[in-house]
C-alpha positions as CSV (number, residue, x, y, z in Angstrom):
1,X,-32.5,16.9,48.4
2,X,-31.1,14.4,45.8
3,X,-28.1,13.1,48.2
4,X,-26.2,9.9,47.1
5,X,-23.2,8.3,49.7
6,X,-20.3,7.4,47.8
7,X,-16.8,6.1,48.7
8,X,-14.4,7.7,47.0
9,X,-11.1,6.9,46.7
10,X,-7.5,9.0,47.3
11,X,-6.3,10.8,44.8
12,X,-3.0,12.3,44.0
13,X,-3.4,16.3,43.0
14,X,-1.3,19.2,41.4
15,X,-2.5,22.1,43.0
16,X,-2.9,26.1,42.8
17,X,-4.0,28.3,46.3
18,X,-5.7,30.8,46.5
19,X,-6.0,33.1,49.0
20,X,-8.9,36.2,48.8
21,X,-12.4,36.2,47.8
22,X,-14.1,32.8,46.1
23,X,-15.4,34.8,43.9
24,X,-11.7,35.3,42.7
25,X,-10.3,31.7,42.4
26,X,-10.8,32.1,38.3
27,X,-7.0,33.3,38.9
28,X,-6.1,29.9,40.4
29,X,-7.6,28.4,37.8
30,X,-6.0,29.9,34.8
31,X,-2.7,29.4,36.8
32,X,-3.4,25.6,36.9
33,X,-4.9,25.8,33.1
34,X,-1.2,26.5,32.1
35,X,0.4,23.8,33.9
36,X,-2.0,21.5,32.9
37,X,-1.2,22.6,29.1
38,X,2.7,22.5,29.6
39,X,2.5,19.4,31.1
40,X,0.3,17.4,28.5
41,X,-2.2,16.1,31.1
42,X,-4.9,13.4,30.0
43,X,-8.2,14.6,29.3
44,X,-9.5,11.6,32.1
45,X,-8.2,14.0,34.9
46,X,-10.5,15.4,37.0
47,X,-10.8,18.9,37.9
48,X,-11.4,19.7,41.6
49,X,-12.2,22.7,43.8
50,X,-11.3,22.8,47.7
51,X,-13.1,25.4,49.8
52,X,-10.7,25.6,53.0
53,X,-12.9,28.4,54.8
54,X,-16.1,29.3,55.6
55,X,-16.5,32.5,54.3
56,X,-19.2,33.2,57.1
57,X,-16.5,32.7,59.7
58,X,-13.3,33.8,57.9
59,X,-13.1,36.9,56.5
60,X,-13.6,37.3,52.6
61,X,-9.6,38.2,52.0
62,X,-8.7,35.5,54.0
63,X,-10.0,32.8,52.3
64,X,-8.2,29.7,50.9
65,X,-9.3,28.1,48.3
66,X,-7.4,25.5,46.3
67,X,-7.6,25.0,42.5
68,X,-6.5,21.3,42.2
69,X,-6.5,18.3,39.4
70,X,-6.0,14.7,39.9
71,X,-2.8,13.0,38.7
72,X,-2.2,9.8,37.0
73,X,0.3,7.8,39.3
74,X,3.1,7.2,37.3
75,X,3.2,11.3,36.7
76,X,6.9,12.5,37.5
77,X,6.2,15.6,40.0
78,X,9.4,17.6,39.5
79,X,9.7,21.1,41.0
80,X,7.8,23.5,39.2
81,X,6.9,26.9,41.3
82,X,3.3,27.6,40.1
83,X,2.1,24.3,41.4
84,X,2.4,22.1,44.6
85,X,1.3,18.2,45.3
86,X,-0.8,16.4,47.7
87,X,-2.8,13.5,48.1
88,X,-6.8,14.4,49.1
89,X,-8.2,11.4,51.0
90,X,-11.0,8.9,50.2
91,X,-13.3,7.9,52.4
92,X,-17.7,8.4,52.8
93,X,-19.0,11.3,50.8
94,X,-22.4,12.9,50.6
95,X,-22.8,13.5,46.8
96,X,-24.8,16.4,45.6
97,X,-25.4,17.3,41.9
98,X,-24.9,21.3,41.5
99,X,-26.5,23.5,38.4
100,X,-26.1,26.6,39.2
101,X,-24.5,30.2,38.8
102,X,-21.6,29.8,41.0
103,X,-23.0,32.1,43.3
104,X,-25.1,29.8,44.4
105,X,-22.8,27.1,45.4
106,X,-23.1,28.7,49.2
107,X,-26.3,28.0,49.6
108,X,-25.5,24.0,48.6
109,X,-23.2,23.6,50.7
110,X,-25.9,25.4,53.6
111,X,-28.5,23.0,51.9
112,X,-26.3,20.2,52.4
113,X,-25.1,20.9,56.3
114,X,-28.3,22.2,57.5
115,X,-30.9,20.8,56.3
116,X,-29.1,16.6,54.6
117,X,-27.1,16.2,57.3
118,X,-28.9,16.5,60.4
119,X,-31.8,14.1,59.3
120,X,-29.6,11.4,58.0
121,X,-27.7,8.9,59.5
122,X,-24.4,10.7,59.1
123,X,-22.7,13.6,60.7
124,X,-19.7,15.8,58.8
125,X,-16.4,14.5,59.2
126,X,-13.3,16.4,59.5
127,X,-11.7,16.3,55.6
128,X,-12.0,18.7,53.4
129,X,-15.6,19.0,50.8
130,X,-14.6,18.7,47.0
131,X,-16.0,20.2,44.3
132,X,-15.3,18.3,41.0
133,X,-16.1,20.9,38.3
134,X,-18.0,19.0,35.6
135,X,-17.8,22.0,32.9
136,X,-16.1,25.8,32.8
137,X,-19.6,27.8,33.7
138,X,-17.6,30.5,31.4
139,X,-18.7,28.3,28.3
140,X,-21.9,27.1,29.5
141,X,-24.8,28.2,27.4
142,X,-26.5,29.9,30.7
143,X,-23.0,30.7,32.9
144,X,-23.9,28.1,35.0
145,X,-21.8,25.8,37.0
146,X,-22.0,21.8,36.8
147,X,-20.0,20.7,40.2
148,X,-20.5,17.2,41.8
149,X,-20.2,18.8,45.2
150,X,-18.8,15.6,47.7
151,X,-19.2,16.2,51.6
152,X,-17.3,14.4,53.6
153,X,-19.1,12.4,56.5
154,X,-19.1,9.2,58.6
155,X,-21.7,7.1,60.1
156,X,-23.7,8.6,63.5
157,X,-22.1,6.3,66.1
158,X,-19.6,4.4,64.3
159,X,-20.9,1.4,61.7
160,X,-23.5,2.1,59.6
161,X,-25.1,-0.7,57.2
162,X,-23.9,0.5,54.0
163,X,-20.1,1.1,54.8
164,X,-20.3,-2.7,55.9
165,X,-21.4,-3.6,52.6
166,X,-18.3,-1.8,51.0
């Protein structure tokens, strides 16, 4: 697998749930899509998915999903009900490249944990994984998907060589 460790920073996100099948979150999307129109966002923002279950352990209805995109600081967040704010953190991420029908994004993240993971030098750390969506699959010549899928993870044992370097 083509993995690269990255340190990412924080970043500040206007957000859309939802909650149901991830095969749904299209509806989250468009939600956001509209805020993101009203509110004159730069095109430098960056779009990015949040998977909150495990749709092998949580059932499919159950499912959170959050639709989110970043934020330039000086943004004023005034109340506006379709959308909420929060601040994902930085920190060591395993970086995959996805190409893919979206479908397939399970099986990356199974890749990723299962097979990455356990033979490297890090294990999975307790934030969140984010998917930065690098095109809308719905325009994509083939329907495919291009998502920098980040994993979060720390070193096996506490330092590790390259975080010292950072």
């Amino acid at each position: 697998m083509n993995i690269e460790v990255k340190k990412l920073p924080s970043y500040q996100v206007a957000y859309v749930r939802h909650v149901g099948s991830y095969l749904e979150t299209y509806k989250a999307w468009g939600t956001l899509s509209k805020w993101v129109e009203k509110n004159d966002l730069p095109s430098t923002e960056y779009f990015i998915g949040i998977s909150l279950d495990d749709p092998s352990v949580t059932d499919e209805y159950s499912c959170r999903y959050d639709a989110c995109i970043t934020i330039p600081e000086e943004f004023v967040k005034e109340g506006d009900s379709s959308v909420e704010f929060k601040t994902l953190s930085g920190g060591l991420y395993a970086l995959y490249s996805f190409y893919d029908t979206i479908d397939k994004l399970a099986i990356a993240y199974q890749s990723v944990y299962g097979q990455w993971l356990p033979n490297s030098d890090y294990e999975p750390d307790d934030r969140y994984a984010l998917e930065f969506c690098m095109n809308d699959p719905y325009t994509d010549p083939e329907g495919k998907a291009k998502v920098d899928l980040y994993i979060p993870i720390k070193s096996v044992g506490g330092h590790h060589q390259f975080e010292d370097n950072l």
